[in-house]
N, C-alpha and C positions, 0 to 999 in steps of 0.2 A: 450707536450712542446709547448708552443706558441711561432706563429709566428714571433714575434722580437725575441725571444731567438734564432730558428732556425739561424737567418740571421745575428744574433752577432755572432754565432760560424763560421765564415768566415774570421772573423777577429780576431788580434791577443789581443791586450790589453784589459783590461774592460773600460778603459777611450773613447781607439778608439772604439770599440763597442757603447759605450752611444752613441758618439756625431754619428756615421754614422745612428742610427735609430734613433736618434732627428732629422737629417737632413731628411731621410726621410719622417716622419710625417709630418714635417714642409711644405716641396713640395708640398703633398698633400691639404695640409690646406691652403696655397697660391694660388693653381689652383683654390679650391671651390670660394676661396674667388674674385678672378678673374671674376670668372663665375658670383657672386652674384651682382658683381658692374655693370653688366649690365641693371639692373634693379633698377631704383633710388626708387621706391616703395618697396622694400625688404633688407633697411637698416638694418641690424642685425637679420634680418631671420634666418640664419646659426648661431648663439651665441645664441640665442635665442630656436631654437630646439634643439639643443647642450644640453643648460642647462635645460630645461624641461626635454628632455630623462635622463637625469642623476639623475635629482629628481624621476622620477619615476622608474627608474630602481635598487638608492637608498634602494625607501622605499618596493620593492618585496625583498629586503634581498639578492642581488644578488651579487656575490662574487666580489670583487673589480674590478680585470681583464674586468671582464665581462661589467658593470658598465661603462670603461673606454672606452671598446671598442664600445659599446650603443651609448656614448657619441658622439665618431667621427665619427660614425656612423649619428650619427642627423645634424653635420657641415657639411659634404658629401655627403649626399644624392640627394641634386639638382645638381651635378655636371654633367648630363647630359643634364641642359637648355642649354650651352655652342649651341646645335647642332637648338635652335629653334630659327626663325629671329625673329629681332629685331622688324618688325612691328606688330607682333603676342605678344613676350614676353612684348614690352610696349604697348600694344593698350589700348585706353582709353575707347574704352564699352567694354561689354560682347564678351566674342568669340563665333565665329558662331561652327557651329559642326565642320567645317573640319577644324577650327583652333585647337579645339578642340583634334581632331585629330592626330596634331603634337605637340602638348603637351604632347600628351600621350606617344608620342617617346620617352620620357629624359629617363627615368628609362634605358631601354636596351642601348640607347647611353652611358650614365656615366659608365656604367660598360663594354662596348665595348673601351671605355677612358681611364677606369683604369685598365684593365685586364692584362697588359704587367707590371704594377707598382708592386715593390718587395712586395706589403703590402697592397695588391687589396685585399687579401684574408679577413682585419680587418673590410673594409666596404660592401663587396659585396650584403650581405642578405639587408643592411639598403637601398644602392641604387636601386633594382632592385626590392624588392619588398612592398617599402612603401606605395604604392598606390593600394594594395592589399585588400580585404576586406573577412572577414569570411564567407560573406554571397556567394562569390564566385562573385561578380557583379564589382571588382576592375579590374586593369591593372598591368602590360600589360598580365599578362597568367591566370588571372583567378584562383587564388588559392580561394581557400577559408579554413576554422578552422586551424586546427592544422599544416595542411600545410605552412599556411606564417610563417615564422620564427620567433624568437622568437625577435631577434633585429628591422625587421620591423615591428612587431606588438605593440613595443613601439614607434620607430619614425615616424610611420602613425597616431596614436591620437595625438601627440606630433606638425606633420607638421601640421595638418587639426586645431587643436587649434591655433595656431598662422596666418594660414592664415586668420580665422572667426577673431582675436581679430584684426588686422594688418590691417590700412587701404590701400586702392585702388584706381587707379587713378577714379574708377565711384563709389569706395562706400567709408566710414568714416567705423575702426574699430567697429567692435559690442561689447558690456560690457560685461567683464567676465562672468557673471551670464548668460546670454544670450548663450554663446557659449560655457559653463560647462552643459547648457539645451539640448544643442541639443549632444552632444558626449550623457548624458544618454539616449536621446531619442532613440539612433544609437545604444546601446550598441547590439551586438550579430549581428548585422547586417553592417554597416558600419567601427562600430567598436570592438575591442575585449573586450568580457565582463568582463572576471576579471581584466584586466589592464586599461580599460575606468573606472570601477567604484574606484578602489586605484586614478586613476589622478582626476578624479572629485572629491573625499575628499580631495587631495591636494589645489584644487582652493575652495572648500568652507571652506577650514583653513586657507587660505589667504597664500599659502605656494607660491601662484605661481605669487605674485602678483610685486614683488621686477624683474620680470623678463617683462612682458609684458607692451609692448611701449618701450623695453629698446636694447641698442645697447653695452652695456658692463655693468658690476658691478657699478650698482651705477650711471649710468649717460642715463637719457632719451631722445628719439630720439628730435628734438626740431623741432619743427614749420616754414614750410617755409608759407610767408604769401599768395601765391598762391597757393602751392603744397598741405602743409599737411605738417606729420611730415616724412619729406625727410632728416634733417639735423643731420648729424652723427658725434657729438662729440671725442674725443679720453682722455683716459686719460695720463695726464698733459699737455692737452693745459691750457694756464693762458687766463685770460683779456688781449685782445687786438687782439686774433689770430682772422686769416678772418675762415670762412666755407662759401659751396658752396651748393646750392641745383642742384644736378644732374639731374635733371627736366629740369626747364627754365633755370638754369645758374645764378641765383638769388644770389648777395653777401650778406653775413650777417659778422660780425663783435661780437665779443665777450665781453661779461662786466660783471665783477664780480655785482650783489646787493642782498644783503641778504644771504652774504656769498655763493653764487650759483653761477655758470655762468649760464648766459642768451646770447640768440641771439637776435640783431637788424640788421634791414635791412640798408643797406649803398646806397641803389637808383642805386647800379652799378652789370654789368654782368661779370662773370669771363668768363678766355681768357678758348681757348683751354683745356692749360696746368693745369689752376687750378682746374676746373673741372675732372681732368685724375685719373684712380682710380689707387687707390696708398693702397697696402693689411697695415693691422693695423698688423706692427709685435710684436709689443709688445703683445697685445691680444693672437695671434696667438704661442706666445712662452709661454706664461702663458697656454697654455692648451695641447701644446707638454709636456711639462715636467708634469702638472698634468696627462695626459696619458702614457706616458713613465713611470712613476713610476711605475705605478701599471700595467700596461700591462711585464715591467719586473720583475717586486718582486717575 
């Protein structure tokens, strides 16, 4: 029996069952997202691993449930950066080793965060062991083969792809092809062999291509003119809505041409408040209820 069925039989109706396990994904998926906007360089990171793991977990024919829980699994996974400073998670070089160091802390903090949570049990393998490697050389305990789990042995080529294509406040994303070379370069050693070479035919079929640079279905991160692509769209803003680069604080201003919205710069800084991260619930309820299906069917 899976775990949201378990936690529905507490409750009396099937209506009230639905909505108390949508509400609790949803918490869940709120906190990540919390966590992510710390980071104005990691605009749709979480959607972004999310839907990768899903495509690859997809196409190994793996049973829907399974799939679903991959999936939130790839949203959640960073939810123990929460516990690393701010000068370390935005610093604009390389980190030294002992920064290094306290990075490597998230994995055991996220899951020391979420272990009290009714439904810690759905992401625990994705956060605690995605930085895992088969060759035994990952974090934080050194697993190596068969040992990492099956869910983080998808959301670890899944994060490690999107960090190489994603740019950084000291480097510019690197081209698919580029970062599809180096996973098979890794295969059997950084990364797992039979699920790195299914993802790498997914990006040389151009499968994964509608995802990267992107911050939801269909709509690309956009260009702050100092930053980079820091600026996070939503969908149904029209012409006319401001955005903010979480960076410098740089206004941009929205305008339909060529049937697309585009951002221009407006020459001004947003206050405090506009800047303040505010979670995308629409996004975030469009993938509750695609998980909730299939995690109860």
């Amino acid at each position: 029996m899976s775990l949201l069925k378990e936690i529905g039989q507490l409750f009396g109706g099937q209506e009230s069952q639905g909505n108390y396990q949508e509400d609790l994904l949803r918490s869940l998926l709120v906190m990540a997202w919390m966590v992510e906007a710390r980071d104005p360089y990691t605009g749709g990171h979480l959607w972004r691993v999310s839907r990768f793991s899903r495509l690859l977990a997809s196409e190994l024919d793996l049973p829907d449930s399974d799939v679903a829980r991959i999936s939130l699994g790839g949203f959640l996974h960073d939810l123990g950066k929460v516990g690393v400073p701010d000068q370390i998670l935005n610093k604009k070089d390389r980190l030294t080793d002992a920064e290094y160091e306290v990075i490597k802390t998230h994995p055991d903090v996220g899951w020391r965060m979420l272990a009290g949570h009714p439904l810690a049990g759905l992401a625990e393998t994705a956060i605690r062991a995605h930085h895992e490697m088969p060759n035994g050389k990952g974090y934080p305990r050194g697993l190596a083969g068969a040992d990492i789990p099956l869910d983080a042995r998808i959301v670890g080529i899944c994060d490690a792809f999107d960090a190489m294509t994603s740019t950084r406040p000291y480097r510019r994303g690197m081209p698919i092809e580029k970062a599809l070379a180096i996973i098979e370069e890794n295969l059997g050693g950084q990364f797992d062999r039979a699920f790195g070479e299914r993802f790498v035919a997914l990006g040389q079929a151009g499968a994964l291509d509608h995802i990267v640079g992107h911050s939801d279905e269909g709509i690309p991160l956009h260009e702050c003119m100092m930053c980079g692509p820091t600026l996070v769209l939503r969908k149904g803003q029209q012409a006319g809505d401001h955005v903010y680069c979480r960076s410098c604080t740089g206004e941009y201003v929205t305008a339909l041409e060529a049937g697309q919205l585009v951002t221009k710069p407006t020459g001004k800084l947003g206050t405090p408040l506009d800047v303040e991260p505010e979670a995308d619930n629409e996004l975030i309820g469009r993938l509750v209820r695609e998980s909730a299906h299939a995690l109860l069917a």
